[in-house]
C-alpha positions in Angstrom: 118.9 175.9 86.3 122.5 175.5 86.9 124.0 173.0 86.9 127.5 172.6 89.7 129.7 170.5 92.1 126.3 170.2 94.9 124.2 169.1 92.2 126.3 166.6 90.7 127.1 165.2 94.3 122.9 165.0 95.2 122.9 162.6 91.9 125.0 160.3 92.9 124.1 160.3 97.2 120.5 160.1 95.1 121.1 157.0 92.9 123.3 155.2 95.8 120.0 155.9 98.1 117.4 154.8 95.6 119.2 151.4 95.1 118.8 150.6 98.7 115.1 151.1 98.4 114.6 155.0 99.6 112.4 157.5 97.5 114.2 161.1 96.7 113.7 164.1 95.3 116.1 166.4 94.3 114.8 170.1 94.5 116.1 173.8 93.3 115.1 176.1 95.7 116.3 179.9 96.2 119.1 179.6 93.9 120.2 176.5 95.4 120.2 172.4 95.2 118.8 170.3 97.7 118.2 166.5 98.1 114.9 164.4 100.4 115.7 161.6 101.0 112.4 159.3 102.5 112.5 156.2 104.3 109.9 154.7 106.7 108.5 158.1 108.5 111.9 159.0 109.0 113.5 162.2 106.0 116.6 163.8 106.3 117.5 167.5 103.8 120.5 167.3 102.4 121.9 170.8 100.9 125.5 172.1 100.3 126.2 172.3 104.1 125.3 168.6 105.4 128.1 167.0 106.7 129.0 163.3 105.4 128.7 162.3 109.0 124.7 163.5 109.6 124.2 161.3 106.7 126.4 158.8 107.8 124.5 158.9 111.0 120.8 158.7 109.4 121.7 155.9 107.3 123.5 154.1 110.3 119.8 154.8 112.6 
């Protein structure tokens, strides 16, 4: 597995979500990185072309 920019970006949106009390899982899929992120019935995906603001958004909801 590779290891690159996305990946290392998925870490740390990972560790920031996981110390506010979300479960993730950070998946290699088709030759590319990809981040769940679970929280009370409500997921979002995030891959290399989320935009800050979608995540902004779900966090914010």
């Amino acid at each position: 597995m590779k290891t690159n920019i996305t990946h290392k970006i998925l870490v740390a949106v990972s560790k920031e979500a996981t110390k506010r009390g979300y479960f993730t899982q950070i998946m290699w899929n088709d030759g590319e990185w990809s981040l769940y992120i679970h929280r009370r019935g409500d997921d979002i995906h995030i891959n290399r072309d989320t935009r800050i603001s979608e995540i902004d958004e779900w966090m914010q909801a």
